[in-house]
N, C-alpha and C positions, 0 to 999 in steps of 0.2 A: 543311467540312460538306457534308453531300447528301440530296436531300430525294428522295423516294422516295414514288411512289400509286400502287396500282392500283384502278380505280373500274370496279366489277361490278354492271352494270345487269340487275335483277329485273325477273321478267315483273310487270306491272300488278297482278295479283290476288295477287300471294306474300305471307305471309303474314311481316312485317316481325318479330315474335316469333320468329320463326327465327334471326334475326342475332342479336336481343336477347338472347336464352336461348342462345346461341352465344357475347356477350362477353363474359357473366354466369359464364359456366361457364369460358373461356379466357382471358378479357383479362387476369388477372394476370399470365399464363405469358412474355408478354415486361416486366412490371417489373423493371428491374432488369440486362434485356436486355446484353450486351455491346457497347458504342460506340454505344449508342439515349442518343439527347438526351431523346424523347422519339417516343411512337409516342399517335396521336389515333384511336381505333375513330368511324369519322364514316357516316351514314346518312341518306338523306334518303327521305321518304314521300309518294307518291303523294295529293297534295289538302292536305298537310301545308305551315307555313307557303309556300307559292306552288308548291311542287315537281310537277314531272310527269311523274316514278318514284320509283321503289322503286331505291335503289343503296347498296353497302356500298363505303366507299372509304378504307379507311386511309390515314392519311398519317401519314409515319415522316419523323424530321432523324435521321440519324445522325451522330456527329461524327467517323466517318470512312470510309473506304471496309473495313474490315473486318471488322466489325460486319454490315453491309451483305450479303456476299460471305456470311456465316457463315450469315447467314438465308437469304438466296435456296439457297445450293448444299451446305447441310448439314442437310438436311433440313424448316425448319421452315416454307421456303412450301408443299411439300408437301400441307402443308394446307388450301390453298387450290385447288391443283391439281386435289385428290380430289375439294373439297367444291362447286367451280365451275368446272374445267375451266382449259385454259391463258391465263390472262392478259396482255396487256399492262403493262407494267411503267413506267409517268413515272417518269424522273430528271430533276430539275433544282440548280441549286444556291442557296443561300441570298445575297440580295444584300444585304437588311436583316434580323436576327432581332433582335427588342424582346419576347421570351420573355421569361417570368422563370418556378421554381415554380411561382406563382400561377398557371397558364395551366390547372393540375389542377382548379381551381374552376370551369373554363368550361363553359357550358351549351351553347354553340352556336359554330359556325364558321362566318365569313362567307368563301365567294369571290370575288375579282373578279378576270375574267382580259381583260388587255390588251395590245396589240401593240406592239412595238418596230419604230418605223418607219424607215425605212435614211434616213441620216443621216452628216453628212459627218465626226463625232467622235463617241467615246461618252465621252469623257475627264468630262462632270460629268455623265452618265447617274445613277447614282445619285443626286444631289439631287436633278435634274429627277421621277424617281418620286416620290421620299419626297413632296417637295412638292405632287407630281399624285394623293395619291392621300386618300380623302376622309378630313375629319378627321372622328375620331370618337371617342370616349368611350372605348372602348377603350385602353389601355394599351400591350393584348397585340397584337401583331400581326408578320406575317412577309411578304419578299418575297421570292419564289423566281421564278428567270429560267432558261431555256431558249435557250440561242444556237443550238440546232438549229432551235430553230421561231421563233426572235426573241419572245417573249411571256414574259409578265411575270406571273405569280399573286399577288394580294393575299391572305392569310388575317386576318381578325380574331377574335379569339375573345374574345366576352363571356359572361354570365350571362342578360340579360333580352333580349328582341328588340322589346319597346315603344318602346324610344328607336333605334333603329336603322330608317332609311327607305333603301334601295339596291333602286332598280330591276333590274338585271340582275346580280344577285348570286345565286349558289348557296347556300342554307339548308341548313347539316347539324345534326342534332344529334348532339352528342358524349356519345356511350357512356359511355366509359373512358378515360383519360387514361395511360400506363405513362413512367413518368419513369427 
């Protein structure tokens, strides 16, 4: 699998129904998508739960690299190109995915992004996260690792943001879900 974001930071004042009426009218167009595990239309708003912009940032698992390849260079990021200029593109790879379906019901996506500090083994690296990383209600959640930049992305996706307390976490809310 390969997890895939690009996060396109809006000017302060833009006007956040732009994106909305953008996924409302497009988001279906990759359900169903070819080798898409799942693709999350994710946004966060300027004063909105803690946030201090306006950004649209999909985040795509595909489960493979061809899928991947078909959307970047057959056309359908183009649309992204047109609509916001040329983007940066995160690839990282999935270390723990605790997806299920059910991840379609989610309301919200939580971040946590931490560092992989050099170390003389990485051989029980993986527990060592799962263990480190906060327990929470959530079910749903993913950890995507980056050996280029050594860091570590936590996602969780729940429903309510009452019973969730994470100081330095990124709040998005999810759009659209395309399975």
């Amino acid at each position: 699998m390969i997890a895939m974001q690009y996060k396109i930071v809006l000017p302060m004042d833009y006007d956040m129904k732009i994106i909305r009426r953008r996924v409302d009218n497009n988001g279906y167009k990759t359900d169903g998508f070819q080798d898409l595990k799942f693709k999350m239309y994710l946004i966060t708003e300027k004063g909105v739960n803690k946030n201090l912009q306006n950004s649209y940032c999909p985040l795509y698992i595909w489960k493979d690299s061809n899928g991947l390849n078909n959307f970047l260079f057959d056309g359908f990021y183009d649309n992204i190109i047109t609509s916001f200029g040329w983007q940066k593109v995160s690839i990282g790879i999935p270390l723990i995915d605790k997806t299920t379906d059910k991840i379609k019901d989610s309301k919200y996506a939580f971040e946590i992004i931490k560092e992989i500090e050099p170390q003389e083994s990485l051989k029980n690296l993986k527990d060592k996260i799962e263990k480190d990383i906060i327990n929470m209600e959530s079910k749903e959640y993913l950890i995507i690792y980056n050996p280029d930049k050594w860091k570590y992305h936590v996602f969780y996706f729940v429903n309510e943001l009452s019973k969730v307390k994470l100081e330095k976490a990124i709040i998005y809310s999810i759009l659209h879900v395309s399975l």
